[in-house]
N, CA, C, O and CB atoms as a CASP TS submission, in Angstrom:
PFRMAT TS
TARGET T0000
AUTHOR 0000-0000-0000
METHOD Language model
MODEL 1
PARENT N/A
ATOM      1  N   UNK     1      45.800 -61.441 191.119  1.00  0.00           N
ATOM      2  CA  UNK     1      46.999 -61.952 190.464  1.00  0.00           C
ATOM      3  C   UNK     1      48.192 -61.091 190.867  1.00  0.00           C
ATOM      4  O   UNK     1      48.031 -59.940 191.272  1.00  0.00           O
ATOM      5  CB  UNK     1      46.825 -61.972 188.916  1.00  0.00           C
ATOM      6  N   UNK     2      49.633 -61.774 190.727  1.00  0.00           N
ATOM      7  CA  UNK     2      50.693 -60.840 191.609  1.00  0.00           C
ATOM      8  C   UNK     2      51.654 -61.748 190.052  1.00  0.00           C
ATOM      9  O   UNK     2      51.473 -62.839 189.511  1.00  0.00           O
ATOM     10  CB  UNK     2      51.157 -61.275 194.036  1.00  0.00           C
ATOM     11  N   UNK     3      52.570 -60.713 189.827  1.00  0.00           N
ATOM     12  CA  UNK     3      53.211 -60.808 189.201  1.00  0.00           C
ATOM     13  C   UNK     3      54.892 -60.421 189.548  1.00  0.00           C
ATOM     14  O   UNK     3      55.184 -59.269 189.869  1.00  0.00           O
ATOM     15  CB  UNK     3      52.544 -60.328 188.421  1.00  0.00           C
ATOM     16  N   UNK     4      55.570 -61.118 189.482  1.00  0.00           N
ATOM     17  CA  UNK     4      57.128 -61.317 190.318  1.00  0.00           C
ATOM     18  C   UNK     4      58.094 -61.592 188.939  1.00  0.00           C
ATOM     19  O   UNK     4      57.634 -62.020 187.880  1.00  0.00           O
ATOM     20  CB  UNK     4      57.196 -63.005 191.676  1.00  0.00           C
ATOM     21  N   UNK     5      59.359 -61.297 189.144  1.00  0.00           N
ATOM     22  CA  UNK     5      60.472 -61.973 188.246  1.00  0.00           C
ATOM     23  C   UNK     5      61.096 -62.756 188.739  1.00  0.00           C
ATOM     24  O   UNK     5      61.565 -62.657 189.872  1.00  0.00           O
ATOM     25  CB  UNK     5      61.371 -61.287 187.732  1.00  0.00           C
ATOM     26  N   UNK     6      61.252 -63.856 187.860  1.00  0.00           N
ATOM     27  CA  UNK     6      62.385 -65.111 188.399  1.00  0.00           C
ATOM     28  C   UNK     6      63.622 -65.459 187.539  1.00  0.00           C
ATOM     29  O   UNK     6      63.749 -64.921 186.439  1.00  0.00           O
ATOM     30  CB  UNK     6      61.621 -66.592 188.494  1.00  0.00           C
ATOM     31  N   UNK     7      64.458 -66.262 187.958  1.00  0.00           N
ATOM     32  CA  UNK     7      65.300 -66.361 187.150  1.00  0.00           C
ATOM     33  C   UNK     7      65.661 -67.920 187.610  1.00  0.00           C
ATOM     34  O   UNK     7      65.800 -68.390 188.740  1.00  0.00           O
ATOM     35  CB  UNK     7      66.344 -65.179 187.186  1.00  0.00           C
ATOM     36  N   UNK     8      65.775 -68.645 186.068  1.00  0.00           N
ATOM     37  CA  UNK     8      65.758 -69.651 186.155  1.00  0.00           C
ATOM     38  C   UNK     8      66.725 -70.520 185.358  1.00  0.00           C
ATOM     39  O   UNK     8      66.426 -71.511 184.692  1.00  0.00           O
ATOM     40  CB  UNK     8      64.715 -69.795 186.060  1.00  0.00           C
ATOM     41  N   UNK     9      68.186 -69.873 185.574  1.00  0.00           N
ATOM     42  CA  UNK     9      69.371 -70.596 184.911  1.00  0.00           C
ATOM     43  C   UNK     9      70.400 -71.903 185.080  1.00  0.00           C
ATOM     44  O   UNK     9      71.585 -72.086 184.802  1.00  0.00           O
ATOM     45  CB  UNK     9      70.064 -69.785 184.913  1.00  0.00           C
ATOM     46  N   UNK    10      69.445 -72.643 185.619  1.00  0.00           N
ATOM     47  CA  UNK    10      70.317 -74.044 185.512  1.00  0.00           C
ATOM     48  C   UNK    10      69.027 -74.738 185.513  1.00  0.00           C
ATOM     49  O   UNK    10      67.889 -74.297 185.675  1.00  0.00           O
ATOM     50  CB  UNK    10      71.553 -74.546 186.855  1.00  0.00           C
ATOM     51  N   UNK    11      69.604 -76.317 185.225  1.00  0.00           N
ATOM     52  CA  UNK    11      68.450 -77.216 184.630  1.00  0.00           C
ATOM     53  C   UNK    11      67.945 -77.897 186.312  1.00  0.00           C
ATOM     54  O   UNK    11      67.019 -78.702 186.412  1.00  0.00           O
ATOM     55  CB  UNK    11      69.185 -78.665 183.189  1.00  0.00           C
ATOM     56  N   UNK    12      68.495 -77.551 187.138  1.00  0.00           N
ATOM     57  CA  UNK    12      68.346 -77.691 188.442  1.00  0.00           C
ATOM     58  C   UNK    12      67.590 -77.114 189.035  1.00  0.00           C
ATOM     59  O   UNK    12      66.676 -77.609 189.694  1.00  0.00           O
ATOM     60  CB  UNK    12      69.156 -77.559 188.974  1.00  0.00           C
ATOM     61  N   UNK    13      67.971 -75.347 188.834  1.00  0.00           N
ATOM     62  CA  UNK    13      66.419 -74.408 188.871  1.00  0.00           C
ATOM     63  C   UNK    13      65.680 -75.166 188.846  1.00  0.00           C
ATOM     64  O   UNK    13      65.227 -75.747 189.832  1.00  0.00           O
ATOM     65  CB  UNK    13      65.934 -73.427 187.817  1.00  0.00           C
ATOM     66  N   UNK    14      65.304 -75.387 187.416  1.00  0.00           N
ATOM     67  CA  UNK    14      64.009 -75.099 186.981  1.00  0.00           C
ATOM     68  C   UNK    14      63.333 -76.878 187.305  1.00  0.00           C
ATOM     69  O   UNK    14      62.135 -77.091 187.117  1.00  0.00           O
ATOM     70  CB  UNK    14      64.036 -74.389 185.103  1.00  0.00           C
ATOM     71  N   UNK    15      64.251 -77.980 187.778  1.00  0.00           N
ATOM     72  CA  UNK    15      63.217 -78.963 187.938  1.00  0.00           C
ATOM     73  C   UNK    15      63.264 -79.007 189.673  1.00  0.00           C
ATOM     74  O   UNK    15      62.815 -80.064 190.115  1.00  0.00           O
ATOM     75  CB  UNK    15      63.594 -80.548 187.037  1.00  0.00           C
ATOM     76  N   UNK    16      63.721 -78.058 190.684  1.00  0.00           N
ATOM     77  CA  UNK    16      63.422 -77.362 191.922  1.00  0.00           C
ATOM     78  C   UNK    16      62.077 -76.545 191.626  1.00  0.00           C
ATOM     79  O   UNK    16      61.038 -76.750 192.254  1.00  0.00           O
ATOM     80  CB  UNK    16      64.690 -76.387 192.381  1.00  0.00           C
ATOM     81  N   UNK    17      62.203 -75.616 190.625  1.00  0.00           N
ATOM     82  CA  UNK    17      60.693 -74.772 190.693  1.00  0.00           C
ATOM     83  C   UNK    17      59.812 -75.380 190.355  1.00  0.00           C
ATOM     84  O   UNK    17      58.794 -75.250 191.036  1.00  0.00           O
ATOM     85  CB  UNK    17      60.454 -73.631 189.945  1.00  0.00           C
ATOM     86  N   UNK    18      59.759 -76.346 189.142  1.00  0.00           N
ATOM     87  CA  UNK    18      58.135 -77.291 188.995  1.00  0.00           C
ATOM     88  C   UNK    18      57.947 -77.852 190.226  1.00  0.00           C
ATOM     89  O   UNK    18      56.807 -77.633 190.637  1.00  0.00           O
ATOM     90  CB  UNK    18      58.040 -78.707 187.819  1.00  0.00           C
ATOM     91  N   UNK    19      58.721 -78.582 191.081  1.00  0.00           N
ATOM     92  CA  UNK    19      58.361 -79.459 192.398  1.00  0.00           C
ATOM     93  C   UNK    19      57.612 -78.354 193.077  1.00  0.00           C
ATOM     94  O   UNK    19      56.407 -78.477 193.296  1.00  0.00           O
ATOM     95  CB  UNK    19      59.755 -80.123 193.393  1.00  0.00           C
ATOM     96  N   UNK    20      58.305 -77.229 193.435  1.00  0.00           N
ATOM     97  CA  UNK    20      57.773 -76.334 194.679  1.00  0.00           C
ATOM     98  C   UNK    20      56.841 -75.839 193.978  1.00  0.00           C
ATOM     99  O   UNK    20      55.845 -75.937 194.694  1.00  0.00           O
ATOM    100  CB  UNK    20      58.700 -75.198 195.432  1.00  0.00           C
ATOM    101  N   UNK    21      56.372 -75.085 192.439  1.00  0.00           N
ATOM    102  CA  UNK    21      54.865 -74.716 192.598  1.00  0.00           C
ATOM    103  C   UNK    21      53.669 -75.850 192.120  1.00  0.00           C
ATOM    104  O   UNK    21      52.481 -75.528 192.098  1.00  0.00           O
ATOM    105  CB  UNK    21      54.655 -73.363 191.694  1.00  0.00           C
ATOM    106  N   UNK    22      54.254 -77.538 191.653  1.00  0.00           N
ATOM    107  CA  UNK    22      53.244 -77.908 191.826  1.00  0.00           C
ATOM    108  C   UNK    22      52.368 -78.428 193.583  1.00  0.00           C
ATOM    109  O   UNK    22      51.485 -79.275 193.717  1.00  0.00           O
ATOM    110  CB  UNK    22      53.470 -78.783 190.857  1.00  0.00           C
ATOM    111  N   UNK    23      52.892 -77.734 194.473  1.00  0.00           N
ATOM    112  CA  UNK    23      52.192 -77.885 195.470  1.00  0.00           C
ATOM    113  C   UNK    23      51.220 -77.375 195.975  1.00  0.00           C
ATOM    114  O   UNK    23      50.503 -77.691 196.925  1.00  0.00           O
ATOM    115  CB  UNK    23      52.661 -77.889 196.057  1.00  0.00           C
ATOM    116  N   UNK    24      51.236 -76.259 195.029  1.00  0.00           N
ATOM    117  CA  UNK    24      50.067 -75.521 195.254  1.00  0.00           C
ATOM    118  C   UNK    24      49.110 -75.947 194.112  1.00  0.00           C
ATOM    119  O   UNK    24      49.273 -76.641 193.108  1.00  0.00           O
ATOM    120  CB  UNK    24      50.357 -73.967 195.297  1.00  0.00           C
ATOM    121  N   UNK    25      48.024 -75.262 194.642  1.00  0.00           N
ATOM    122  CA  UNK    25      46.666 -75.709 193.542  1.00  0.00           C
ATOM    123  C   UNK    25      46.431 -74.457 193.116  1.00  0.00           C
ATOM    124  O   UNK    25      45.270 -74.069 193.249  1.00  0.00           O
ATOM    125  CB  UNK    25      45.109 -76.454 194.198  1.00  0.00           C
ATOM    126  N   UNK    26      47.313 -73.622 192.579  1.00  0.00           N
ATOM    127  CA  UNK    26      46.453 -72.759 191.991  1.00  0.00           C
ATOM    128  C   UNK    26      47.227 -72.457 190.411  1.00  0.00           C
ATOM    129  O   UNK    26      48.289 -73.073 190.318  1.00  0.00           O
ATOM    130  CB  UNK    26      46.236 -71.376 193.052  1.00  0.00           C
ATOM    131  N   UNK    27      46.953 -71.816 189.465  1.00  0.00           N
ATOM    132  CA  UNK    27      47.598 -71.549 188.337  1.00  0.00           C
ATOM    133  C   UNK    27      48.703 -70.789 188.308  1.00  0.00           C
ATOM    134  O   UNK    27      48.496 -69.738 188.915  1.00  0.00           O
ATOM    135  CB  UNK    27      46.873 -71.093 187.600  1.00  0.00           C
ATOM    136  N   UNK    28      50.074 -70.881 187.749  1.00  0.00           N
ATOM    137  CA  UNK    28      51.012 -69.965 187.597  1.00  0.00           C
ATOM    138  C   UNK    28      51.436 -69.928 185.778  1.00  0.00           C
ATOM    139  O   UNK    28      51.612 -70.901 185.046  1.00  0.00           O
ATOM    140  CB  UNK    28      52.284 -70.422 188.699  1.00  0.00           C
ATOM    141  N   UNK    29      51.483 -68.984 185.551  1.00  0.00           N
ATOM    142  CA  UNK    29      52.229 -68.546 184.501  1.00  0.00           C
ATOM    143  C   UNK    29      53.209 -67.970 184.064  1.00  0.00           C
ATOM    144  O   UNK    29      53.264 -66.772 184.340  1.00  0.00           O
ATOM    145  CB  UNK    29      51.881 -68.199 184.141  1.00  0.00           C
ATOM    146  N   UNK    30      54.147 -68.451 183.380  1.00  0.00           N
ATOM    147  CA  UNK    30      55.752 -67.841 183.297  1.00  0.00           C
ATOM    148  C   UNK    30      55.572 -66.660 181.714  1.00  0.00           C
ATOM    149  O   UNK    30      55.199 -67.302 180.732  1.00  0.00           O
ATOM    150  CB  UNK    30      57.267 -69.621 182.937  1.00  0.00           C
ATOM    151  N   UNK    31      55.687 -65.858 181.570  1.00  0.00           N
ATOM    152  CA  UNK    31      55.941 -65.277 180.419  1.00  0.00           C
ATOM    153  C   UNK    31      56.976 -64.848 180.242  1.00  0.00           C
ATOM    154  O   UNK    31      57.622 -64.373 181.176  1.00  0.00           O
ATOM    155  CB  UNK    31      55.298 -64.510 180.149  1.00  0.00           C
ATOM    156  N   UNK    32      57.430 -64.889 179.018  1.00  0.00           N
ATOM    157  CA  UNK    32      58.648 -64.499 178.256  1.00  0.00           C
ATOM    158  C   UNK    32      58.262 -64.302 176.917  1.00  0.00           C
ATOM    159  O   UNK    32      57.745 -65.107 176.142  1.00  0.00           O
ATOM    160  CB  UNK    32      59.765 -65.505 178.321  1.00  0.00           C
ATOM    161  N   UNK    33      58.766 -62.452 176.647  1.00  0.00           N
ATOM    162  CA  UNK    33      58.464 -61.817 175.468  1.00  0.00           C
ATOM    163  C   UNK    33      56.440 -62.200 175.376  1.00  0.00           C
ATOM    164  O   UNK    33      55.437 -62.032 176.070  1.00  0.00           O
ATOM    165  CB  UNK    33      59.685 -62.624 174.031  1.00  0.00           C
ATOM    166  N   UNK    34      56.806 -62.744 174.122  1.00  0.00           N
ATOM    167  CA  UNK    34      54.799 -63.077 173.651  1.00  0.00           C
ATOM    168  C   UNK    34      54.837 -64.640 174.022  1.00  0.00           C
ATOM    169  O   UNK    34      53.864 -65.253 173.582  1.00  0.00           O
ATOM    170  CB  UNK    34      54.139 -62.845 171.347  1.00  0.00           C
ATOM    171  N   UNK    35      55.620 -65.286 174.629  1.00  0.00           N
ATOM    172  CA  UNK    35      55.191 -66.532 175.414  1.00  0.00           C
ATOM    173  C   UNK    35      54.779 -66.689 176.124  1.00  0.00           C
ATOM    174  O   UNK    35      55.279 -65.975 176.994  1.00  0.00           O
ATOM    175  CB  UNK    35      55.612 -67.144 175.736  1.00  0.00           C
ATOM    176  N   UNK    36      53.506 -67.645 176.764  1.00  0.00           N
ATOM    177  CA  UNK    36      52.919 -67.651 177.941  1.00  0.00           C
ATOM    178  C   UNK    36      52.302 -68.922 178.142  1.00  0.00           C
ATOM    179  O   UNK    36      51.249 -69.303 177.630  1.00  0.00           O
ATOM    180  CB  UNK    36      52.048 -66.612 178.069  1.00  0.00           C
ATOM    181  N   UNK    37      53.268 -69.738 179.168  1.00  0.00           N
ATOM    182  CA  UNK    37      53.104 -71.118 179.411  1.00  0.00           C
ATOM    183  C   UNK    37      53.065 -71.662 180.914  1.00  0.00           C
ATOM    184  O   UNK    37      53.299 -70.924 181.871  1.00  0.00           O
ATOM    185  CB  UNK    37      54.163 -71.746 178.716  1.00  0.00           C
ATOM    186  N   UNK    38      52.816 -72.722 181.010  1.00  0.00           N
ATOM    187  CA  UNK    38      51.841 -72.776 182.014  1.00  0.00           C
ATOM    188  C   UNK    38      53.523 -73.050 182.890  1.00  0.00           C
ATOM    189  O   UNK    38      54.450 -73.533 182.240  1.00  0.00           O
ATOM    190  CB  UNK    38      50.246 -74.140 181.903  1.00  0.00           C
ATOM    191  N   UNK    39      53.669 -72.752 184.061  1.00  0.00           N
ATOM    192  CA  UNK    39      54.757 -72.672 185.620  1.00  0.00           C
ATOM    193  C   UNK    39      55.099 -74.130 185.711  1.00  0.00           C
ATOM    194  O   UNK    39      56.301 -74.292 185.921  1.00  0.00           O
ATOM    195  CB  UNK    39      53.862 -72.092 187.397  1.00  0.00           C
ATOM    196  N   UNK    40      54.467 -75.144 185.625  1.00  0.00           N
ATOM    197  CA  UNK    40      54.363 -76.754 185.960  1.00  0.00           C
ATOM    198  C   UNK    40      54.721 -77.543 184.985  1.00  0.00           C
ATOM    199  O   UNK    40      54.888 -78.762 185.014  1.00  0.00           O
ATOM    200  CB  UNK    40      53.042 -77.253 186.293  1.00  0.00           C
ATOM    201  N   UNK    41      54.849 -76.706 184.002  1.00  0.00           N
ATOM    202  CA  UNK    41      55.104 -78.001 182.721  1.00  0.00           C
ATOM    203  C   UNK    41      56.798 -77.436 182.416  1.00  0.00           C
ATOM    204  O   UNK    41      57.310 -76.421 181.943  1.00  0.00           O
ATOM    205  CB  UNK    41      53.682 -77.823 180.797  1.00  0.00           C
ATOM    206  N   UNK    42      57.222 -78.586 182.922  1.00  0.00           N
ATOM    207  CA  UNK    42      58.759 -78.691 182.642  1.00  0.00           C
ATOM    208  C   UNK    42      59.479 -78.684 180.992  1.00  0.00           C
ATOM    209  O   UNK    42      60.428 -78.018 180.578  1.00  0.00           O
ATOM    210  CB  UNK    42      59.141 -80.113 183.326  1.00  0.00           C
ATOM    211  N   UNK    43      58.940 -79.319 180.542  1.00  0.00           N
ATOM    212  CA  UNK    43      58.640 -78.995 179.004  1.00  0.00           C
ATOM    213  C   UNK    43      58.819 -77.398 178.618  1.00  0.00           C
ATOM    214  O   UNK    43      59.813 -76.802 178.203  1.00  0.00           O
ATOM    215  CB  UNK    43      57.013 -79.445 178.653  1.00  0.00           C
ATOM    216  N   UNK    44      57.748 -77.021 178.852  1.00  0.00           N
ATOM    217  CA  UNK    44      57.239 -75.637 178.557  1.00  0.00           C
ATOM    218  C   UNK    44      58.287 -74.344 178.909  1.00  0.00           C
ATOM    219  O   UNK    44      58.444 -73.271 178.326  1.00  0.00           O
ATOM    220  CB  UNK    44      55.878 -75.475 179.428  1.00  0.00           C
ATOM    221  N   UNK    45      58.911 -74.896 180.073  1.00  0.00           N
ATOM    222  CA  UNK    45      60.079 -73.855 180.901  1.00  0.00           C
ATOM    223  C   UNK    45      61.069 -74.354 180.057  1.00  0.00           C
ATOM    224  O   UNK    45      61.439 -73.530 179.221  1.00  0.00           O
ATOM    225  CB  UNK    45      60.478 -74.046 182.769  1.00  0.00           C
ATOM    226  N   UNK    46      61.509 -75.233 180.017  1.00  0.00           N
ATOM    227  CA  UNK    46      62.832 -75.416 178.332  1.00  0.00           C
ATOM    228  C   UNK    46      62.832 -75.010 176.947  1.00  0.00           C
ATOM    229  O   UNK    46      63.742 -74.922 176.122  1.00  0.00           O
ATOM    230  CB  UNK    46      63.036 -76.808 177.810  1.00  0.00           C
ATOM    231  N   UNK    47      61.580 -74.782 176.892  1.00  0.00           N
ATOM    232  CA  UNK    47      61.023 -73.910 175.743  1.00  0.00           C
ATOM    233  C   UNK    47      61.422 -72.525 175.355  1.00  0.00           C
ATOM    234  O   UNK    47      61.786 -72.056 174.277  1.00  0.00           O
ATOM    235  CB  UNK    47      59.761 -73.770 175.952  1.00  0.00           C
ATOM    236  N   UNK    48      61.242 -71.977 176.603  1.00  0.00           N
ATOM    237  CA  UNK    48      61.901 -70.600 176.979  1.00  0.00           C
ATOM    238  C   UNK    48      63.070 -69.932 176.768  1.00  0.00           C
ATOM    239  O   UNK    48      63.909 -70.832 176.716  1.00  0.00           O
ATOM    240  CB  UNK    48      61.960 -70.517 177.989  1.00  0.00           C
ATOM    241  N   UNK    49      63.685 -68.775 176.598  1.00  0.00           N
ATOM    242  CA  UNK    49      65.023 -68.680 176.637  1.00  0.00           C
ATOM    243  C   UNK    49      65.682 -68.340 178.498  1.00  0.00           C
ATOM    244  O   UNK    49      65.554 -67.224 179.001  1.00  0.00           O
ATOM    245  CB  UNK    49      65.332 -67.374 175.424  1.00  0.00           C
ATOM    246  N   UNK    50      66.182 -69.232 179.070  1.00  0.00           N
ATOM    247  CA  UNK    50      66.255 -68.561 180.163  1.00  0.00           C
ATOM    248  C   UNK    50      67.447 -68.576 180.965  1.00  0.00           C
ATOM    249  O   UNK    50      67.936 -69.112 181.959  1.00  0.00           O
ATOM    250  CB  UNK    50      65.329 -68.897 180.816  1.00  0.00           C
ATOM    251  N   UNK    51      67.797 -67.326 179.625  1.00  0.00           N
ATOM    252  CA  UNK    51      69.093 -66.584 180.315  1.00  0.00           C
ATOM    253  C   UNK    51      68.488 -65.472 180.640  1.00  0.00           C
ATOM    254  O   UNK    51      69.267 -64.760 181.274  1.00  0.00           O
ATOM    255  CB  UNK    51      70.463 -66.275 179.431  1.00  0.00           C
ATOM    256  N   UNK    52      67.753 -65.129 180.540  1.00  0.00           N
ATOM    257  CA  UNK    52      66.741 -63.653 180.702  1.00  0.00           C
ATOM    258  C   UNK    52      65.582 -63.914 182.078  1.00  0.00           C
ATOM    259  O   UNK    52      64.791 -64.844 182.239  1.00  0.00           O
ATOM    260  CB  UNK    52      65.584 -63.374 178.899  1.00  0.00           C
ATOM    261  N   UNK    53      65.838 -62.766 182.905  1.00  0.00           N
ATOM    262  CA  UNK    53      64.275 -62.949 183.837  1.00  0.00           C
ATOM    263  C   UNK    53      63.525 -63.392 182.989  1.00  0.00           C
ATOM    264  O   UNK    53      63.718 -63.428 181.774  1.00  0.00           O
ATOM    265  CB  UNK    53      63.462 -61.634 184.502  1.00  0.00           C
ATOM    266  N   UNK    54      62.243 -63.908 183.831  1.00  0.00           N
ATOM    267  CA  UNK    54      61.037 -64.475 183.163  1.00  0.00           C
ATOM    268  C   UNK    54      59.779 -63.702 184.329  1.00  0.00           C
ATOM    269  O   UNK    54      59.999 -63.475 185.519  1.00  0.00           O
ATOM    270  CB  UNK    54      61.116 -66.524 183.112  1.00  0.00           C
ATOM    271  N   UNK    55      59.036 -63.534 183.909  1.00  0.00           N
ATOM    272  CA  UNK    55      57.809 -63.105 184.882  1.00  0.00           C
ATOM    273  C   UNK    55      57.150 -64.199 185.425  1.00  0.00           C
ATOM    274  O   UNK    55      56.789 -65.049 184.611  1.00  0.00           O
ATOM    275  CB  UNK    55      56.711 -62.284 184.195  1.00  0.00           C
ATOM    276  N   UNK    56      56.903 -64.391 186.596  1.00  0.00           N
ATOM    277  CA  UNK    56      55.797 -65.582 186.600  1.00  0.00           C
ATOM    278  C   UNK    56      54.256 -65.110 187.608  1.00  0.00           C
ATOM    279  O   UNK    56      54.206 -64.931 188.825  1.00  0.00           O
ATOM    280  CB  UNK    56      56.702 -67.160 187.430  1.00  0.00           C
ATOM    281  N   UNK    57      53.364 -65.028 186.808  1.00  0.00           N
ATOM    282  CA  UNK    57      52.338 -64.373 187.219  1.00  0.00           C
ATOM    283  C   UNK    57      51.743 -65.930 187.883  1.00  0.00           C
ATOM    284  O   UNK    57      51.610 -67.075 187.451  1.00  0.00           O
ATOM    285  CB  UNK    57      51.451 -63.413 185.935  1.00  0.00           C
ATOM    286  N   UNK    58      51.501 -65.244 189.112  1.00  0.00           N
ATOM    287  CA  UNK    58      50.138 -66.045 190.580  1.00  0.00           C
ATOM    288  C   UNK    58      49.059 -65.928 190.071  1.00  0.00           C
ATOM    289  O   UNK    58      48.959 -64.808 189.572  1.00  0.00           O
ATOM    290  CB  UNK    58      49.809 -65.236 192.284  1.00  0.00           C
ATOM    291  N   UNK    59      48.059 -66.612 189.923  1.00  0.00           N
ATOM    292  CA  UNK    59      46.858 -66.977 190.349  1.00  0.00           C
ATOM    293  C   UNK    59      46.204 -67.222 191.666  1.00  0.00           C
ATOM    294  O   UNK    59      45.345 -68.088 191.827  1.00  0.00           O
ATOM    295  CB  UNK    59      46.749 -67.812 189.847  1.00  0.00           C
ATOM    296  N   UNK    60      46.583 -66.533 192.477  1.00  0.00           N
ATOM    297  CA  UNK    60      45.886 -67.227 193.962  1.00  0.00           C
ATOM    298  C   UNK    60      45.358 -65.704 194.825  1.00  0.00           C
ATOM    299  O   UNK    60      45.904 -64.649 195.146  1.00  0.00           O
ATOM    300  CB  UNK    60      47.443 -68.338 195.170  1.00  0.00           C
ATOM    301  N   UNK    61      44.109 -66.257 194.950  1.00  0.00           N
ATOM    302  CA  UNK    61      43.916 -65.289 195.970  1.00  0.00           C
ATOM    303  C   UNK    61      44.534 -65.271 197.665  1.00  0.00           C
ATOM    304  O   UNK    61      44.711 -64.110 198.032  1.00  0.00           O
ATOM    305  CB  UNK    61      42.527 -65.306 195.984  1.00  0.00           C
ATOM    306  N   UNK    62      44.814 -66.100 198.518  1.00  0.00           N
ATOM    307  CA  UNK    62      45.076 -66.586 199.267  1.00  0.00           C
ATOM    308  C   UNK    62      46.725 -67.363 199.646  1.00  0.00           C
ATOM    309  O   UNK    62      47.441 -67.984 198.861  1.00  0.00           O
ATOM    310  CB  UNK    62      44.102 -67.103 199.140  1.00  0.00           C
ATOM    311  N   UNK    63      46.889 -67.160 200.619  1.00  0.00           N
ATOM    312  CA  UNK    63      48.047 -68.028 201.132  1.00  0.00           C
ATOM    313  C   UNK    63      49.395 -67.541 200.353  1.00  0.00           C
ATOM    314  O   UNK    63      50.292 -68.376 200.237  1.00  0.00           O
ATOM    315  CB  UNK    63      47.727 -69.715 200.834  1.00  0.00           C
ATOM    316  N   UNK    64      49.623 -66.008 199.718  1.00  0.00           N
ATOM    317  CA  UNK    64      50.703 -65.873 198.948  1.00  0.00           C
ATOM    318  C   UNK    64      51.811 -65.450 199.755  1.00  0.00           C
ATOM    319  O   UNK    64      52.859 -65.212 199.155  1.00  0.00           O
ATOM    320  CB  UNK    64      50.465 -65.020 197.895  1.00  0.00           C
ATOM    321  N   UNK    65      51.767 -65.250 201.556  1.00  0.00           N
ATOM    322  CA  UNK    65      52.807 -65.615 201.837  1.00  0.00           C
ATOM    323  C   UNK    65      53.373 -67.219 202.202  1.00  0.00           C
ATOM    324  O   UNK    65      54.557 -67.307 202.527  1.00  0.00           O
ATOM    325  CB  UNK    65      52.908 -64.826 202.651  1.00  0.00           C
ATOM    326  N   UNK    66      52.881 -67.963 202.173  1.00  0.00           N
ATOM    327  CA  UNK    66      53.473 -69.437 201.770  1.00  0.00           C
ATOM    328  C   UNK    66      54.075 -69.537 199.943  1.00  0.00           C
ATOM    329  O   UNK    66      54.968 -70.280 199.535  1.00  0.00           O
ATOM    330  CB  UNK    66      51.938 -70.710 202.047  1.00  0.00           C
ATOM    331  N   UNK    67      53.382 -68.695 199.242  1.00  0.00           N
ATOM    332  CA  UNK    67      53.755 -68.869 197.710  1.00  0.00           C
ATOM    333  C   UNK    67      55.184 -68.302 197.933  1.00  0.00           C
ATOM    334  O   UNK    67      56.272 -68.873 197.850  1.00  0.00           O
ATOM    335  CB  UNK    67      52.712 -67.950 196.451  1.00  0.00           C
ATOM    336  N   UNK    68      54.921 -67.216 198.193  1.00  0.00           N
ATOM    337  CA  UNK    68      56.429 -65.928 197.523  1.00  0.00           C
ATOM    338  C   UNK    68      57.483 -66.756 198.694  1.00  0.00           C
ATOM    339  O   UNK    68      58.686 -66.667 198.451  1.00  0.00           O
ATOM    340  CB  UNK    68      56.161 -63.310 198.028  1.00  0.00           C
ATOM    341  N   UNK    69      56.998 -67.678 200.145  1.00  0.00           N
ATOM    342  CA  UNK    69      58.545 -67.897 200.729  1.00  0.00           C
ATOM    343  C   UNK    69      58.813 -69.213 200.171  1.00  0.00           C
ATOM    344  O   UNK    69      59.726 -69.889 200.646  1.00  0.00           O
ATOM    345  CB  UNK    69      58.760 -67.905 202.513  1.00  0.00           C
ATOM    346  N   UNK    70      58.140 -69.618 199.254  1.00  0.00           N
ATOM    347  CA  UNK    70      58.443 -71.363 198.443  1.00  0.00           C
ATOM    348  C   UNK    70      59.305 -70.358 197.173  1.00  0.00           C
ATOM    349  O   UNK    70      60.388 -70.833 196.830  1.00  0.00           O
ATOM    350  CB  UNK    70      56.383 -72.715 197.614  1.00  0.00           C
ATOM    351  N   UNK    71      59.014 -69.442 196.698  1.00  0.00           N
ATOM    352  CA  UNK    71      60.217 -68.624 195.679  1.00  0.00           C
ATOM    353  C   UNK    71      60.956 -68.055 195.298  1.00  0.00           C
ATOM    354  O   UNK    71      61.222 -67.670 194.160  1.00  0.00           O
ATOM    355  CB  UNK    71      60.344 -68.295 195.260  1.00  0.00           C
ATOM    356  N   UNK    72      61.634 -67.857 196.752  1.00  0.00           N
ATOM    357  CA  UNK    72      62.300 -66.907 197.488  1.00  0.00           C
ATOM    358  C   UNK    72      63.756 -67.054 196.666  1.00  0.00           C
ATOM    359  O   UNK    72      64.413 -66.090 196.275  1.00  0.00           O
ATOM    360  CB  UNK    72      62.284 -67.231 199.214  1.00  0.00           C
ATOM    361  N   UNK    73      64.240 -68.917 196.428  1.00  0.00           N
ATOM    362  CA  UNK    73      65.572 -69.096 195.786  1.00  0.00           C
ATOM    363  C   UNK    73      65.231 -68.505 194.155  1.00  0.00           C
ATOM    364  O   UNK    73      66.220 -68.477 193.422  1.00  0.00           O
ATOM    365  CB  UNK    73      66.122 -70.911 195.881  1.00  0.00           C
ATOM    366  N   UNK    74      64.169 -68.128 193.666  1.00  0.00           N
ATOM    367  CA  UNK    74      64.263 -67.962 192.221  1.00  0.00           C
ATOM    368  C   UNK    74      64.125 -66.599 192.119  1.00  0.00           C
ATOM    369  O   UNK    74      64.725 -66.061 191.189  1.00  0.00           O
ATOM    370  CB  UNK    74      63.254 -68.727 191.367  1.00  0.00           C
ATOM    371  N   UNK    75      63.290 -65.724 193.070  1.00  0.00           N
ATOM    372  CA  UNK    75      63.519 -64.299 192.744  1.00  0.00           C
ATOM    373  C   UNK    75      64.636 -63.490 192.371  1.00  0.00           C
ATOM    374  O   UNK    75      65.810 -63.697 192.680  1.00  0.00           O
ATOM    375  CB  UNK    75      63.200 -63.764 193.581  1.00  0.00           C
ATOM    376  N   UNK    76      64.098 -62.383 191.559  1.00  0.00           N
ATOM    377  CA  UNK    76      65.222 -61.504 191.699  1.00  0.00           C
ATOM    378  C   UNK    76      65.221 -60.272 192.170  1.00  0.00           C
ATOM    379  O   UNK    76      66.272 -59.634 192.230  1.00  0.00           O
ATOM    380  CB  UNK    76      65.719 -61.362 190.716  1.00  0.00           C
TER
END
C-alpha cells in the first residue's frame, strides 16, 4: 500500500479523479481526519471536507507507475 496527498478543490477535480481511478482495478481509499471512504464513490468524496489535503491510500501491488502518472494533476 502507498499512501500520497491529494487535493481535491473543485467539483471538476473530483468528477476527473473518480474517472481516472476507476480504471484501475484495484482499491483506493481517501481519508480525512477518522473518515475513510472508498476513492470511486463520488458521493463519498462530497462527503468530505475538501478544502483540506486528503490522503488517498493505493491498494496495488503492481503498475503504480501508471497509478501515480494518472494523479499527477491532484497531487500535492
Amino acid at each position: 500500500m502507498k499512501t500520497v496527498q491529494i487535493s481535491l478543490n473543485s467539483i471538476d477535480k473530483v468528477k476527473a479523479f473518480v474517472n481516472d481511478v476507476t480504471k484501475f482495478d484495484y482499491d483506493f481509499d481517501l481519508v480525512s481526519g477518522r473518515y475513510v471512504i472508498d476513492a470511486k464513490s463520488i458521493m463519498g468524496i462530497f462527503s468530505l471536507d475538501l478544502s483540506k489535503p486528503i490522503d488517498l491510500n493505493i491498494h496495488a501491488e503492481d503498475g503504480m507507475d501508471e497509478i501515480m502518472e494518472s494523479l499527477k494533476p491532484y497531487l500535492i
